[in-house]
matplotlib code that plots the C-alpha trace (Angstrom):
import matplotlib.pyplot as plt

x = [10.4, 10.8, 8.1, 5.7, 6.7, 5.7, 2.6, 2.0, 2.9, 0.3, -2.3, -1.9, -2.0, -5.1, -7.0, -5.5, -7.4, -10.5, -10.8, -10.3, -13.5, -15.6, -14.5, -15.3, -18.8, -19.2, -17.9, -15.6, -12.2, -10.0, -7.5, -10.1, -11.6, -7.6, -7.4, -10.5, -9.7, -6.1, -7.6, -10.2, -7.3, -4.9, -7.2, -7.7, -6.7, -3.8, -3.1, 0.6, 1.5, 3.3, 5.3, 5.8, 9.1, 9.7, 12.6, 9.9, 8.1, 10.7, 13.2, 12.0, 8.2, 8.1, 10.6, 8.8, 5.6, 6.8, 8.5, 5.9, 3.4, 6.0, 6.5, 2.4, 2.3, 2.4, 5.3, 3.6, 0.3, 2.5, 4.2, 1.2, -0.1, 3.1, 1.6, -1.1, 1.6, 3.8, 1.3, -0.5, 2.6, 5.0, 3.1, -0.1, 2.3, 3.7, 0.7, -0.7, 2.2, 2.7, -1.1, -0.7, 2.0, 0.0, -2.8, -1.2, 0.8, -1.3, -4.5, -3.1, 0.7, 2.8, 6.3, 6.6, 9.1, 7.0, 4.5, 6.6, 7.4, 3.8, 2.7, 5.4, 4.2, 0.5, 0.6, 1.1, -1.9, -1.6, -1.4, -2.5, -6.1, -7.5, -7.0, -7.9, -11.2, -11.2, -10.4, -13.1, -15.6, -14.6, -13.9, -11.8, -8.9, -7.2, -7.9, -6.5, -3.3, -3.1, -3.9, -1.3, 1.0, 0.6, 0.9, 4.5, 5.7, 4.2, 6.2, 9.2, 8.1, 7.1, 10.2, 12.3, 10.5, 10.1, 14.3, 14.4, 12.2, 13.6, 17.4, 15.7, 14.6, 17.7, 20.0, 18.2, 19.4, 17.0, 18.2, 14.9, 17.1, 19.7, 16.9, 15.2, 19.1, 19.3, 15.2, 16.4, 19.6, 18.1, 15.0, 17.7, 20.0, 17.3, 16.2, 19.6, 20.3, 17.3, 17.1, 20.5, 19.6, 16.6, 18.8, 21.7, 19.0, 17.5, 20.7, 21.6, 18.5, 18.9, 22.3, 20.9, 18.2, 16.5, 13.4, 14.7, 17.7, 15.9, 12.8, 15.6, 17.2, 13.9, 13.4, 17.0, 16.5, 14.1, 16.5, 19.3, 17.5, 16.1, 18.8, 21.9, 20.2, 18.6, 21.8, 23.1, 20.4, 18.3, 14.6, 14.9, 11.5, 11.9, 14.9, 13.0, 10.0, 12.5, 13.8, 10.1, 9.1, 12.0, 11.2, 8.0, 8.5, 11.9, 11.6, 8.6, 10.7, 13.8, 12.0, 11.8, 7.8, 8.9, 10.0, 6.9, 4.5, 6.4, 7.5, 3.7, 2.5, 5.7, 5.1, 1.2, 1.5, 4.4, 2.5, -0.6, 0.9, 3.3, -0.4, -2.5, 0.0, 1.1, -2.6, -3.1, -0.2, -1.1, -3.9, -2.6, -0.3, -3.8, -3.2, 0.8, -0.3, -3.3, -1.1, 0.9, -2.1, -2.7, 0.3, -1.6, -5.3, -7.8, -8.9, -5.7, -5.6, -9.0, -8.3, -5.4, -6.4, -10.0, -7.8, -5.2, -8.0, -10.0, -6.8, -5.5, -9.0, -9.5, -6.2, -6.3, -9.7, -8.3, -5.0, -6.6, -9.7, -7.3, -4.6, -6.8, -8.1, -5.8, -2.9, -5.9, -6.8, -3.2, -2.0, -4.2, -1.3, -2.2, -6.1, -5.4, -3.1, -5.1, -8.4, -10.4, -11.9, -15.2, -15.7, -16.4, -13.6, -11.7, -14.0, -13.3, -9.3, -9.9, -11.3, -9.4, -6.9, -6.4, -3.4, -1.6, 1.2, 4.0, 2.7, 2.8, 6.0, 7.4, 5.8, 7.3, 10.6, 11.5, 13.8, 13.5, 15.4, 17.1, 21.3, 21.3, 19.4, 16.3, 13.2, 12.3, 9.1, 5.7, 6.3, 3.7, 1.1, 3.0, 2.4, -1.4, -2.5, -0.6, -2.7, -5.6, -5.6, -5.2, -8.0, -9.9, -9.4, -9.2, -12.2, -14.1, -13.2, -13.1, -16.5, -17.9, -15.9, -18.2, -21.6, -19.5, -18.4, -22.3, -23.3, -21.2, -21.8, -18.4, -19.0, -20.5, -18.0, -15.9, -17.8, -18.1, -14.2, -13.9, -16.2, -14.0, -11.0, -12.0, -12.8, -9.2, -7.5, -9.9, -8.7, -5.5, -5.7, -6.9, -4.0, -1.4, -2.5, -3.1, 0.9, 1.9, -0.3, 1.8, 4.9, 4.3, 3.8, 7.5, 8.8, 7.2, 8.1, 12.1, 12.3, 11.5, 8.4, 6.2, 2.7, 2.2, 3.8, 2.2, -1.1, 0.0, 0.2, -2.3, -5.1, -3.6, -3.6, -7.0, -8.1, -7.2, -8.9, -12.1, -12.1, -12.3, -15.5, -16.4, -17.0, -18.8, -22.7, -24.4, -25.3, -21.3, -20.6, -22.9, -21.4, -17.7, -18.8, -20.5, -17.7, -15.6, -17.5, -17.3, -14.2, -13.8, -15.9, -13.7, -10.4, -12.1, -13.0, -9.2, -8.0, -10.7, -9.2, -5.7, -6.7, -8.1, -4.9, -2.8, -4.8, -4.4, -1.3, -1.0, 1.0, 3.4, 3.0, 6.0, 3.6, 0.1, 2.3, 3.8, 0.1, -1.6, 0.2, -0.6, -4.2, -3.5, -1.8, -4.9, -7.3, -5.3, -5.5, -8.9, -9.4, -7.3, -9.1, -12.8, -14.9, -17.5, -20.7, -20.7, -24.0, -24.7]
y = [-16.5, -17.2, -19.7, -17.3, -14.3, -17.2, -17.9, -14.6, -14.3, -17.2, -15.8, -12.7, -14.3, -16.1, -12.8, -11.2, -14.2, -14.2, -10.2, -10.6, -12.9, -11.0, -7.4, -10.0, -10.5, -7.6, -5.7, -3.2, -2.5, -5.2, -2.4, -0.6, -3.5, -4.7, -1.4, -1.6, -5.0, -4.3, -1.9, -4.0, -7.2, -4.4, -3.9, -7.7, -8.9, -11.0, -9.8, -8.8, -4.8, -5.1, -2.1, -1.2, -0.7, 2.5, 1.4, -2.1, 0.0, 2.5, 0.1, -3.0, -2.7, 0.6, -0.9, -3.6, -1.7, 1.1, -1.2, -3.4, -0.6, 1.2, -1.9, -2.3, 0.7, 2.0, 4.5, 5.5, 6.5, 7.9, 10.2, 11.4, 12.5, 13.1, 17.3, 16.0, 13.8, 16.0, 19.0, 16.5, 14.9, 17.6, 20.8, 19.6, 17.6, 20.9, 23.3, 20.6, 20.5, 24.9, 24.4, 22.4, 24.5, 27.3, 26.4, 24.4, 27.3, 29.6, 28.0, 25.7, 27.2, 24.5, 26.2, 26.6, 23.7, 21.0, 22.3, 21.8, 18.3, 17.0, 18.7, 16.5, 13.5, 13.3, 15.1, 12.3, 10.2, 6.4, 4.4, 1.3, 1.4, 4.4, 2.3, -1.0, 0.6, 3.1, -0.2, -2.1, 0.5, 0.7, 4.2, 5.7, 4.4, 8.1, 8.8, 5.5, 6.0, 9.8, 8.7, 5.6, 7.7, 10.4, 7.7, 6.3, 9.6, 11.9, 9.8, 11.0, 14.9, 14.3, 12.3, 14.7, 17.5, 15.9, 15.4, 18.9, 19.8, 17.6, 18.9, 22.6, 21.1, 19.2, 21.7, 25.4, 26.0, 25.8, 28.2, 28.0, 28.1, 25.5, 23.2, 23.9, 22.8, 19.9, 18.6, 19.2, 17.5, 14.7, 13.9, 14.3, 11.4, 9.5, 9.1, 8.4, 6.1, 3.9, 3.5, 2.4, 0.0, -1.1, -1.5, -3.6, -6.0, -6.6, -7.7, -9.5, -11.4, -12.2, -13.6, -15.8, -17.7, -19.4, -18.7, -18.8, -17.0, -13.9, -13.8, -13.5, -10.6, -9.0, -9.3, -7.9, -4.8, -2.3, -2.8, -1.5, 1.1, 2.5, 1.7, 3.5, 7.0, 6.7, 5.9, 9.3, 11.8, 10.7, 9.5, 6.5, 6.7, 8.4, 5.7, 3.2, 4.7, 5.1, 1.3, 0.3, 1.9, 1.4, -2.8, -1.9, -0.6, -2.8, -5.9, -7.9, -8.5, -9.5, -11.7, -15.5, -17.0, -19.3, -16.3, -14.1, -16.9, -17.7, -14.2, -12.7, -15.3, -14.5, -10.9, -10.7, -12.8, -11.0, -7.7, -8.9, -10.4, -7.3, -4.5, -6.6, -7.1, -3.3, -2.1, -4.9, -3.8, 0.4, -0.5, -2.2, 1.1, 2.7, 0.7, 2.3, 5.4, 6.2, 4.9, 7.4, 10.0, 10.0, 12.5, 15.4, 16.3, 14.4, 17.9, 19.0, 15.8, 15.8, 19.1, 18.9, 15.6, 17.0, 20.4, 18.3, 15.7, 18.8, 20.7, 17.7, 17.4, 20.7, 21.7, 18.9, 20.3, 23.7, 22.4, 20.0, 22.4, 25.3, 23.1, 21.3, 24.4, 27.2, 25.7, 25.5, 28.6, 30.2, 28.2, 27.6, 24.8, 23.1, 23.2, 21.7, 18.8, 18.1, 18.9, 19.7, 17.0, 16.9, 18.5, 15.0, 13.3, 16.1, 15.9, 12.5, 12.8, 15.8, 13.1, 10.5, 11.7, 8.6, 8.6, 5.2, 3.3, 5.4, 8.8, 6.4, 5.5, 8.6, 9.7, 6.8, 7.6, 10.4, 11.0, 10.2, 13.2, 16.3, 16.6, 18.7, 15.6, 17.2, 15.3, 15.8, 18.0, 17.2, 13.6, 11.8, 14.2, 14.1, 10.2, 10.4, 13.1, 10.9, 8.0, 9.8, 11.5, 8.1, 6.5, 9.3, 9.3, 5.6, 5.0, 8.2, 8.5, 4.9, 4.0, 7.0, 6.8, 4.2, 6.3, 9.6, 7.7, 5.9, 9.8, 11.4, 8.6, 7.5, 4.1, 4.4, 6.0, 3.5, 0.4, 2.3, 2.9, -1.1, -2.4, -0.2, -1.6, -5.1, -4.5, -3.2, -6.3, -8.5, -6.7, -6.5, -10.5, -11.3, -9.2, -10.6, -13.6, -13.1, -11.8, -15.6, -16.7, -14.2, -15.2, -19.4, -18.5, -16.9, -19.9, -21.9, -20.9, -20.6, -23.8, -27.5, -28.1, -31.6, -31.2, -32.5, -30.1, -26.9, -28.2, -28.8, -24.8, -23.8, -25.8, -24.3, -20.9, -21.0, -22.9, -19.6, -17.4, -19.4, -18.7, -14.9, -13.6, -10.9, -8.4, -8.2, -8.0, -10.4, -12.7, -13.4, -13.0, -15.8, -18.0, -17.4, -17.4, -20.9, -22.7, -21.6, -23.1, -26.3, -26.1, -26.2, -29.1, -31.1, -30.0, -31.5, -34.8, -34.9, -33.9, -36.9, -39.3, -38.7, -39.3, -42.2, -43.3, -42.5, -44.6, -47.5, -47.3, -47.1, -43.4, -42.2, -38.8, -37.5, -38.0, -37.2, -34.0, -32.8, -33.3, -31.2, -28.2, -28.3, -28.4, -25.6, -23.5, -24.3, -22.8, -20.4, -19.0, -19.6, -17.3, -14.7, -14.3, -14.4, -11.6, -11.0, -9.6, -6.0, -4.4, -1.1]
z = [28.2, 24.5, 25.0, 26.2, 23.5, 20.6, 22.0, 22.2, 18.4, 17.7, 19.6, 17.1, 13.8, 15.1, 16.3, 12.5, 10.9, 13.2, 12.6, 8.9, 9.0, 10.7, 8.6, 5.6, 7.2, 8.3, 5.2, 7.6, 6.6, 8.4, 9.9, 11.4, 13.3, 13.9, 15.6, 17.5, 18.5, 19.7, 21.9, 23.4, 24.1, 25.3, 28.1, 28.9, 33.0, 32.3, 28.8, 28.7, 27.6, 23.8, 23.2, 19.4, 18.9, 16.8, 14.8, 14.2, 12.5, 11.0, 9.4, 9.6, 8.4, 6.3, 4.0, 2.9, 2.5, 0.7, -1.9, -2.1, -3.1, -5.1, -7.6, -7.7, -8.5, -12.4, -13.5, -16.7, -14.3, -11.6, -13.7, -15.6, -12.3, -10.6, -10.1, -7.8, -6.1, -5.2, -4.0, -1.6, -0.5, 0.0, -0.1, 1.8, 4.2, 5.0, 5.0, 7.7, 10.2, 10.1, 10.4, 13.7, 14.9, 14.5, 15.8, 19.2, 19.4, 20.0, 21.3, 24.0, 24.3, 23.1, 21.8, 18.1, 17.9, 19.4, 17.4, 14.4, 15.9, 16.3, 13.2, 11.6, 13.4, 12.4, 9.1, 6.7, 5.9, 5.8, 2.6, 3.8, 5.6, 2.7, -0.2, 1.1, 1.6, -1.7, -3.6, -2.0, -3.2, -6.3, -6.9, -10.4, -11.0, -11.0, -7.7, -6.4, -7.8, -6.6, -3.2, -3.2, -4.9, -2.5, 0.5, -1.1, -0.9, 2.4, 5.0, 3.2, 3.1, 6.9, 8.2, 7.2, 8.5, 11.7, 12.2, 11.3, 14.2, 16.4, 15.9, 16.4, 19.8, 20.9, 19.5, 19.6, 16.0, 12.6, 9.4, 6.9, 3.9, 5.2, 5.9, 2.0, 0.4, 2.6, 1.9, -2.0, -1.9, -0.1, -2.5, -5.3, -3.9, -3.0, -6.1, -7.7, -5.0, -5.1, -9.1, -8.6, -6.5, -8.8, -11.0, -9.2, -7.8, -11.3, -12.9, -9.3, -9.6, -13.8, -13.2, -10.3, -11.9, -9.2, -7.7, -4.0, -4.5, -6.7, -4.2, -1.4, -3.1, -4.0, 0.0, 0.9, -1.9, 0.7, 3.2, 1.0, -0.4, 3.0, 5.4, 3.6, 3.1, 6.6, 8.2, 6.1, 7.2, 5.2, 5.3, 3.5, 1.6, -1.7, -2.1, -1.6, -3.5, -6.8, -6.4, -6.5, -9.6, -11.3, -10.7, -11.7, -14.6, -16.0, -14.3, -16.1, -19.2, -17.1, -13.9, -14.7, -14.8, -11.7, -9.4, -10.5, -9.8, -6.1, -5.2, -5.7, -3.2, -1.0, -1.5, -0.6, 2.3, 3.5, 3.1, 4.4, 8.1, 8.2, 7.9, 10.1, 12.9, 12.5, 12.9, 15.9, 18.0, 17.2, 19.1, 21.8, 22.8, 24.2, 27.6, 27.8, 26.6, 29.1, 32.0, 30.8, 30.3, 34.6, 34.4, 32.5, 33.1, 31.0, 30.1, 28.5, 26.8, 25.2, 23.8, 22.3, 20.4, 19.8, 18.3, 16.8, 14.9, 13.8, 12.2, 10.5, 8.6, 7.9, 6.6, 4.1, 2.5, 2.8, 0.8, -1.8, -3.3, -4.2, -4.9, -7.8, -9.4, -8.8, -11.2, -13.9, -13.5, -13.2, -16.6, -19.8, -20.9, -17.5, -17.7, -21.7, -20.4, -17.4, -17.6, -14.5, -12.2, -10.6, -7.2, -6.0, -6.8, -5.5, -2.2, -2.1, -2.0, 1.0, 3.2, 2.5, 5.4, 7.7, 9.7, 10.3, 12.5, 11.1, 13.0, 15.8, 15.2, 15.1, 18.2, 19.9, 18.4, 20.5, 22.7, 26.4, 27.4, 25.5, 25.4, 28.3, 30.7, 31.1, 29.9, 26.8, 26.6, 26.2, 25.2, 26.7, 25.4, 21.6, 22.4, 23.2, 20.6, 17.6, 19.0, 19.3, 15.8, 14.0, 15.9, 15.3, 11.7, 11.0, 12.5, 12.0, 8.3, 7.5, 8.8, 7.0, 4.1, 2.2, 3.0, 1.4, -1.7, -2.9, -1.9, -4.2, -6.9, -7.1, -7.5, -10.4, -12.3, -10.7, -12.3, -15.9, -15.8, -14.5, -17.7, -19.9, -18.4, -18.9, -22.2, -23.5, -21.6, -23.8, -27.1, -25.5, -24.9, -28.2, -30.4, -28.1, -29.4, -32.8, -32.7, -31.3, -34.2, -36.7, -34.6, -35.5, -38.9, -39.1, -37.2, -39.7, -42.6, -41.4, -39.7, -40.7, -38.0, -38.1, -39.3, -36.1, -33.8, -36.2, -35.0, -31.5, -31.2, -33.6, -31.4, -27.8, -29.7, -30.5, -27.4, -25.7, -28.2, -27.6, -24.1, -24.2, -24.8, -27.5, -24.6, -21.9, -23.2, -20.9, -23.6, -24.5, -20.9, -19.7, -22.0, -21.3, -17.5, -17.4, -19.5, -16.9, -14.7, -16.5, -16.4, -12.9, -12.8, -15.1, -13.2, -9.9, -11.4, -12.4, -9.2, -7.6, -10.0, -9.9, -5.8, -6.2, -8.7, -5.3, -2.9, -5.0, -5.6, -9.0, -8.7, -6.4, -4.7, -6.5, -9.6, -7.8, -6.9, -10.6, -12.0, -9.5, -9.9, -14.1, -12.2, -9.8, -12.5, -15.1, -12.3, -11.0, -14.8, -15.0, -12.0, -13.3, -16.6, -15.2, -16.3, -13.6, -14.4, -12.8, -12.0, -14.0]

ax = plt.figure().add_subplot(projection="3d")
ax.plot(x, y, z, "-o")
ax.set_aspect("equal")
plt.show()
């Protein structure tokens, strides 16, 4: 049995690396075709049903991924656009569900509660697939972080609101204003809570000192901050949200070289297996779910999801347009500090609206039956329209997404902002090394330093000054770009060399080892400075 369950597991990462290929090829967004693909295997003769696990995806992959993005993302740019933040992640989260309620409410009769419920479910947008594909086209950097930003932080808005429902369900009770305290307490704690924990694991992981141990904690620190206010009442999120920017923002100064170097590698592979399994196994839950489907007419279904699909799109436009202008309109000190954007980068953010695994999840999450013994109603069809929206938005939106962008001329922006940004980490280069240069001067002068270890550093100093480039004019470019290319040259005929030193035996591995990571290390910083040209 555990035989079979591994292969099974191999058989996975293989399809996740085949499908990341072809979406490479193909120049689709991997989750989409991960989705697509996980539909197509789920129907396969032979091919055992895999059941995602709520509580998988609920504490022990959103962790992870919300911390992950959290300490990628920038507190200085999240908080200067925390306004858009919270009105998309709270207040559109909201608008969306009563939207859904409303409308399921009185078009196809669901009771307000369930409406409530599934609005809850399907009203948070997905933070992975979006910006994998906004990145890819290279849109503005503001809008990027306003739609990660808003993805760190909906799942919270929506969690909690879907317990609420639920417990009006199960229990027949719901007071509006008890419910407001408690969603205020909550984000308050939270957000105590997981800055604590920021920072407990940062001094944890200074007083450690070793790259295994601190990547170990830096693995255990979601857990702690999700699991302890979920276990409370809690959703878990904005804890783990505030741990994440808190690292962001505190730990560079206090992480060690050696863990940063290991732990990014750690983290990005972790990351990566953990989003393409996740959108692989959403889509093998259509073959449960339509077996499931025989019980209520295919016309009943259909409409609901078609309804369902169509609200959750709609309400987002309806929410974002006013939401952008009205505040600038209300408040002149508000139009001053922020002035307006474009209509198409506001377009942009209304259809970015793709629903991921954790609407799934939630779906999936109910109960089988209500405290009474009865079933618990309208699961299945919760089940099939939360399926159903995200494959509709995943794939509809995604695939189209690209198109909308190069319509609205996003791109370009995009690439004027990236040259822009390229050029302040140059200057930004350049004085950080001119204040080393300043810095060896000091040291010189207070401490008694051979002549020949003041030209040791003064030559790697300006080494690394030569290799930046003035800016990025093609004529300075060109240069920089092909001595990095002969650089890579050189660092090959070393890494031949030092080979053919091995084979003869004239080095042991131990040695061949130590010399080729200064080699990988050289390229890898090679790779991490290069300027590409990008086309105007």
């Amino acid at each position: 049995m555990m035989e079979a369950k591994f292969q099974i597991f191999l058989t996975l990462l293989g399809v996740l690396a085949g499908t990341a290929l072809v979406a490479r090829r193909t120049d689709i967004a991997p989750a989409i075709l991960l989705l697509l693909v996980g539909v197509v295997l789920a129907f396969v003769p032979g091919m055992p049903s895999l059941e995602l696990p709520p509580e998988l995806v609920l504490l022990v992959v959103l962790p992870p991924l919300i911390y992950s993005a959290s300490v990628a993302m920038s507190w200085r740019e999240f908080k200067a656009n925390l306004r858009p933040i919270i009105l998309l992640s709270v207040g559109c989260v909201i608008f969306t569900a009563f939207m859904v309620a409303t409308a399921t409410h009185y078009l196809i009769g669901l009771p307000w509660g369930i409406g409530f419920l599934l609005g809850a479910i399907v009203a948070p947008p997905d933070v992975v697939a979006p910006l994998a594909i906004a990145r890819r086209l290279g849109m503005p950097r503001r809008i990027l972080v306003v739609l990660e930003g808003e993805g760190l932080a909906n799942d919270a808005t929506a969690l909690i609101l879907y317990r609420f429902a639920l417990a009006a369900i199960t229990t027949g009770l719901f007071s509006l204003p008890k419910a407001t305290g408690t969603f205020l307490v909550i984000v308050a704690g939270e957000i105590a809570f997981g800055t604590a924990v920021g920072w407990l694991s940062l001094r944890a992981r200074r007083r450690a000192r070793d790259p295994q141990v601190e990547i170990t904690l830096s693995l255990i620190t979601p857990y702690l901050a999700y699991w302890i206010p979920e276990h409370f009442g809690g959703s878990g999120v904005i804890a783990t949200v505030a741990c994440g920017l808190y690292m962001s923002w505190n730990g560079p100064l206090l992480i060690s070289a050696a863990t940063r170097l290991q732990g990014i590698f750690f983290w990005d592979l972790i990351i990566y297996l953990i989003e393409g399994l996740l959108f692989l196994l959403t889509g093998f839950q259509m073959r449960s779910l339509y077996e499931k489907s025989k019980s209520f007419p295919l016309h009943d279904i259909l409409t609901a999801t078609v309804l369902v699909a169509v609200i959750v799109i709609v309400a987002r436009f309806i929410w974002v347009f006013p939401g952008t202008y009205l505040p600038r309109w209300i408040s002149a000190r508000v139009s001053e500090r922020d002035p307006l954007p474009s209509w198409r980068a506001v377009f942009v953010v209304a259809f970015t609206g793709v629903r991921g695994a954790v609407s799934l999840a939630a779906a999936l999450a109910l109960p089988l039956t209500l405290p009474s013994g009865d079933a618990f109603p309208y699961r299945d069809l919760i089940l099939f329209v939360a399926f159903g929206v995200i494959f509709v938005t995943l794939v509809g939106l995604g695939l189209t997404l690209p198109p909308v962008v190069r319509w609205l001329g996003l791109a370009r922006d995009g690439r004027s902002e990236h040259i822009a940004e390229h050029e302040q980490e140059i200057a930004a280069r350049r004085e950080a090394l001119n204040a080393a240069l300043k810095s060896l001067d000091a040291i010189t002068d207070d401490r008694e330093l051979s002549d020949e270890v003041i030209k040791l550093l003064r030559s790697r100093h300006e080494i690394r000054i030569n290799q930046l480039p003035d800016s990025l004019n093609p004529d300075t470019h060109d240069v920089s770009a092909t001595g990095t290319e002969l650089t890579r040259e050189l660092i090959a005929s070393e890494r031949k060399f030092i080979h053919m030193l091995l084979r003869d035996g004239k080095i042991t591995d131990e040695t061949r080892r130590r010399i080729e990571r200064d080699l990988d290390l050289e390229e890898a910083s090679l790779a991490n400075r290069e300027y590409r040209r990008i086309p105007l």
